[in-house]
N, C-alpha and C positions, 0 to 999 in steps of 0.2 A: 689434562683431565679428559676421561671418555668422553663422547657428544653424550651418551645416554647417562652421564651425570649431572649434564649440564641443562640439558632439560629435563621436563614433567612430563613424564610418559602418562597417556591414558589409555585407555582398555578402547575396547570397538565403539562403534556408532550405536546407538540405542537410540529411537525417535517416538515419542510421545505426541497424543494432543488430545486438545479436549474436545468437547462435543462442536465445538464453532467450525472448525475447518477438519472435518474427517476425508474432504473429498481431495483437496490441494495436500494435506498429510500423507495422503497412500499415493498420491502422483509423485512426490516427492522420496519415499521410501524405494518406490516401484523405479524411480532414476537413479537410486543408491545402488541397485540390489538388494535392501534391504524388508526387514518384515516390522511393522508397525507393531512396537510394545504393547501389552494388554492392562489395561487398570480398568478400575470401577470408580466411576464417579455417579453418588446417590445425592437426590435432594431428598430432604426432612421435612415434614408435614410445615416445619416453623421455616422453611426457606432455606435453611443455614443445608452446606455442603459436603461431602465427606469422598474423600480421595482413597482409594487403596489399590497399590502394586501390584499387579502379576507375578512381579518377579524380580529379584533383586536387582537393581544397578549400582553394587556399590564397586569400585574403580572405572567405573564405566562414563564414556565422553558422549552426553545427554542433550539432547536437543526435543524441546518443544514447543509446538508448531501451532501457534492458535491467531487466530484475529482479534479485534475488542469492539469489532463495530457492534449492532444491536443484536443481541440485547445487551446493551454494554457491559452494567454492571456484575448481570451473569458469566460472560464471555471473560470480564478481565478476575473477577473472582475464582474460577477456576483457574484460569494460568498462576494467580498467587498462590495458589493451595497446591498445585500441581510443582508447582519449585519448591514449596517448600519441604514438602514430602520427599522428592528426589533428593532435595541435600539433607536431610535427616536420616536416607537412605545411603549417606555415605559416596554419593557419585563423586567421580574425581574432578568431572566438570561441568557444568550445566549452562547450557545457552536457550534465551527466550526467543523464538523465532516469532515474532510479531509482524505477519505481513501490513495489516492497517493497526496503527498505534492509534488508541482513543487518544483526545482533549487535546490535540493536535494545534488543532488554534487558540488554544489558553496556555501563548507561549509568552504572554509578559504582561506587565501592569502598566495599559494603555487609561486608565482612568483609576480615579480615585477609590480604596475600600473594594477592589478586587484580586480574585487569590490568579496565579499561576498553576494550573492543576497539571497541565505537561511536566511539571516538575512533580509535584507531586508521586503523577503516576511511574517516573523513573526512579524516584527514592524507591518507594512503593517495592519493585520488581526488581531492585535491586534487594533490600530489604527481604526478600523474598525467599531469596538465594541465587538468584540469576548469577554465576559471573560473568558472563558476557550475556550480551542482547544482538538482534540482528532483524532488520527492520526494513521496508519501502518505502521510498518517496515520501516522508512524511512532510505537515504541512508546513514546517518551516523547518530547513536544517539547523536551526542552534539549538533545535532540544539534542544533538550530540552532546551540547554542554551540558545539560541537564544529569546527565548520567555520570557515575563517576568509573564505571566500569569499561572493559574494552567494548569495544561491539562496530557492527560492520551495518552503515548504513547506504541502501543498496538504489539505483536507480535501474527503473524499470521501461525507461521512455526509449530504450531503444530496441526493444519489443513492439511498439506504436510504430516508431520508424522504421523498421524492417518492413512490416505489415503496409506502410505506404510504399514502400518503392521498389517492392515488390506488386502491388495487386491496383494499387491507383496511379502512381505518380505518371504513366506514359499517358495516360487519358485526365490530367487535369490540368487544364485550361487555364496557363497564367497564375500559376497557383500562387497564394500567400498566405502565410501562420498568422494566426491571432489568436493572441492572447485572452483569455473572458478577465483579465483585471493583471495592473500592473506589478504587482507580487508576483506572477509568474514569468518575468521578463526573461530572466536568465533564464533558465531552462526552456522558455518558450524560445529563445533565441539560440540556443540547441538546436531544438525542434527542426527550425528552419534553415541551420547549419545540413542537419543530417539527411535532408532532402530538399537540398539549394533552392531554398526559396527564399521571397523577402520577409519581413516581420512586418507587424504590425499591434497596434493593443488597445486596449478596453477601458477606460480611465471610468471606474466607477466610486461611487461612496455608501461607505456603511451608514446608515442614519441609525439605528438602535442596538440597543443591544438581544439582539437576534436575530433569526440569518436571513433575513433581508437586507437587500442592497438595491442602489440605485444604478445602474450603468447608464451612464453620460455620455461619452463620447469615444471615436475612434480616432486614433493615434496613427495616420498612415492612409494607403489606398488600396480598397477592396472592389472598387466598382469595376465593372464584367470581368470581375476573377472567381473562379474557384477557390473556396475559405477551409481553411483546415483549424479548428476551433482548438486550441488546448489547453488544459485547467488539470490540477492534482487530483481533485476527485469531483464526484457529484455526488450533492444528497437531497435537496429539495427539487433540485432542479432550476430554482429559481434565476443564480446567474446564468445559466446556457440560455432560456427560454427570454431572458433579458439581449444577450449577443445574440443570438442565433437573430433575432427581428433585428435589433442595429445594424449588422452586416446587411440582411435582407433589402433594409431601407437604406442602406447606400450601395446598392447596387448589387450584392455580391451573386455570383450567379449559385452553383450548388455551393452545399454547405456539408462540411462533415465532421463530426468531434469525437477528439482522442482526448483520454483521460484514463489515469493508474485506476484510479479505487472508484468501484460502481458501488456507493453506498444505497442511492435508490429510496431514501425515509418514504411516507408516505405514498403519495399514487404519484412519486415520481417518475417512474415506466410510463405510465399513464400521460399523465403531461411531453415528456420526450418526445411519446410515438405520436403526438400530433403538430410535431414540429416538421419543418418541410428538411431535413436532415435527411442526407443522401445513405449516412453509413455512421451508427455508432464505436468506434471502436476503444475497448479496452479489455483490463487483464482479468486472472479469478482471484484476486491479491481477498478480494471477499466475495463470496457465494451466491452466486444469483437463482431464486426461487425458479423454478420452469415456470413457473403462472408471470415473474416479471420479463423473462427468455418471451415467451408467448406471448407478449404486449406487443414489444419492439419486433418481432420474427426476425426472418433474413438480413432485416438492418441491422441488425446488431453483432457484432464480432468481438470474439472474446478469446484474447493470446494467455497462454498458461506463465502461471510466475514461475512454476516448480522447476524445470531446469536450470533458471537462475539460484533459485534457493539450492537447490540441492547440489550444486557444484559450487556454492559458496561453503557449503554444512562441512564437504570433501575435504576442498582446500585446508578450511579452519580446523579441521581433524587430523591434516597431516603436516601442517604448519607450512602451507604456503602460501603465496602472496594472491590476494584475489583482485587486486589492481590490476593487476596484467591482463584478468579475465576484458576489462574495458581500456585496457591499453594507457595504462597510467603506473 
């Protein structure tokens, strides 16, 4: 039998997005070669949202490219309206490019008479028309199980490591990884792989149901070293500004923290930039305002996702293996 009977041929790349990531959409297009499809997304005096096409995609292999951080609900209601639309327009294939996945950490029923909504949100956008999804660092890898669809979900921490050992690792001093809490262990232990250092971690406890925590204690030795702080994302700021003083108070001399997703809620900028933190660094997996860029200034460093996405989008469009891209 011919190869091209035996697979599902699709038509070219077509890239979509909604209003949340316009910026990280055209980096992404612009490392295709390609030109960012046009639609109209209107809101109604009553809230509710309305989606319409530029331009046909139907046999066409659809990728769109949004975040679901704040304002959430807006941000992930457009990506459902925006799949659903595309598969009613007959595309041949549709993939949901979610750099930051909402309700990330509502991955299981850790107490009584609560829902799992990362599930949820994968029925959800599958239900949508997604067939595939394609995703970062999300807060805990078992929402892959969540999904019943294919999808590629993508680590972005060695964009972080690159960025260290290239521009700090010759000027830091004894250096060792820490973790801001031990859920990050494994990957934190990456971390420290990918720029030969020791580990070390953060044994903290959630006391409520909301995002505070307490951080307790350190797990290893930080005293007169140079700390490289690492955590999946920040949103209040709360655990950093809880590590960032732990290390402080046993000893550690500078301080600098890596992390995928700058969520930023609040006057978290604000809080950060009065941390005695040498160098923020993370990626544009979500959109940092100039006015929170402006808080932090020169401390803060920010690696693009988009040539990972976009030669993951390639791959998946010519049906190769994106393992290899990280040597797996």
């Amino acid at each position: 039998m011919a190869l091209s009977h035996e697979m599902k041929i699709y038509g070219g790349i077509k890239l979509y997005t909604g209003t949340a990531s316009p910026e990280l959409a055209l980096k992404v297009a612009e490392y295709l070669g390609e030109t960012l499809c046009e639609r109209d997304i209107i809101e109604f005096p009553n809230e509710n949202l309305f989606v319409k096409l530029r331009t046909s995609v139907r046999g066409q292999d659809v990728y769109v490219i949004q975040h679901t951080a704040a304002p959430v609900h807006r941000n992930l209601m457009e990506l459902l309206i925006l799949l659903q639309t595309l598969h009613l327009d007959s595309a041949a294939r549709v993939t949901a490019v979610v750099p930051y996945l909402c309700y990330g950490r509502s991955d299981k029923k850790d107490q009584p008479r609560v829902p799992i909504t990362a599930r949820l949100v994968a029925d959800m956008i599958e239900s949508a028309g997604a067939d595939r999804y394609m995703t970062l660092d999300p807060h805990s890898f078992q929402v892959q199980g969540f999904f019943s669809i294919p999808g590629d979900v993508l680590n972005a921490q060695y964009l972080l490591i690159t960025h260290v050992n290239q521009h700090l690792r010759a000027q830091l001093h004894d250096p060792v990884v820490v973790t801001v809490d031990l859920g990050y262990a494994k990957k934190g232990r990456n971390f420290a792989a990918g720029i030969d250092a020791p580990i070390a971690f953060i044994e903290k406890r959630r006391l409520a149901n909301d995002a505070k925590a307490q951080a307790l204690t350190i797990i290893g030795d930080v005293e007169d070293r140079d700390v490289v702080l690492v955590d999946d994302e920040v949103d209040t700021g709360g655990s950093i500004i809880q590590a960032v003083n732990l290390v402080k108070e046993n000893g550690a001399r500078r301080v600098y923290v890596a992390f995928i997703h700058p969520i930023f809620s609040v006057n978290a900028a604000e809080r950060l930039a009065a941390l005695p933190v040498s160098e923020y660094i993370t990626t544009d997996s979500v959109p940092l305002s100039p006015e929170k860029r402006a808080v932090l200034g020169d401390r803060l460093t920010v690696q693009s996702v988009a040539p990972l996405i976009g030669e993951v989008i390639r791959r998946a469009h010519e049906g190769r293996s994106v393992g290899q891209l990280f040597n797996e």
